[in-house]
N, C-alpha and C positions, 0 to 999 in steps of 0.2 A: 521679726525681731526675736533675737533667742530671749529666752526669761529665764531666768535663777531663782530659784526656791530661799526663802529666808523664813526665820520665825522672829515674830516679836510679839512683846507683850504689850496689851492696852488696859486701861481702866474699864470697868462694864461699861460705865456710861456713856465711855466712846463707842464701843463695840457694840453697844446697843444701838447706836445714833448709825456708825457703817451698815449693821444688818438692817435697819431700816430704810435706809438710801438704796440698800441694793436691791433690797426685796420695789421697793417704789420701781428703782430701775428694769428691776428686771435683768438683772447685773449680778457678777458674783461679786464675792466680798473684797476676794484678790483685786478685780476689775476696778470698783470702788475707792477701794486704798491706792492703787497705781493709778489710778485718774488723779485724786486727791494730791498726791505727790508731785506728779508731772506740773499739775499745775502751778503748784507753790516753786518745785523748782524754775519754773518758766518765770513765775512773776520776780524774782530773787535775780536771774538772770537779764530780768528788762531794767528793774529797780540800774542794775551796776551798768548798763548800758547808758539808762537816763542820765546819771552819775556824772559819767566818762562824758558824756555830750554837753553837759550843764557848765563841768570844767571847762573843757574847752570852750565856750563861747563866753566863759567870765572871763576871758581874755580881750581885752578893750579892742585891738588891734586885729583879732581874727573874727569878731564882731563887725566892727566897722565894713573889715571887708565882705564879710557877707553883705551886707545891707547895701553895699556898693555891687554884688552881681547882683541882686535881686533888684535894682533899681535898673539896673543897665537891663538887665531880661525883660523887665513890663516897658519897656522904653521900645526893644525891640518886638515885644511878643502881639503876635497876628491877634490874638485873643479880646475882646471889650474888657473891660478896668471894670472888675466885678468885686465885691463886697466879701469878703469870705467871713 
């Protein structure tokens, strides 16, 4: 993956908290901070996906019909009627 050089500023007390996570890691500071990010943007990006799905299924009628394949699926499926 190409990387792009930036600069920013932080408070000591983060940068003291980064330089300890990394030195812990074994990890550079860079490393650190793109881990940290990735992740936040990952969770940001499921958050809007959970979102999108939640809508959709406050929908009575695309509800129902779910609940209608899933009934038709265990009805047909080879599987034992297991407790999940």
């Amino acid at each position: 993956m190409a990387m792009k050089k930036i600069a920013i500023s932080l408070p000591e007390p983060v940068l003291k908290t980064v330089d300890q996570m990394a030195k812990h890691q074994r990890e550079s500071r860079s490393h650190v901070i793109s881990t940290i990010l990735s992740r936040v943007a990952r969770l940001e990006r499921n958050r809007d996906i959970t979102a999108q799905i939640d809508a959709l299924f406050s929908d009575g009628e695309i509800a129902a019909e779910q609940k209608r394949t899933a009934d038709e699926f265990l009805q047909e499926s080879p599987w034992p009627r297991e407790k999940w």
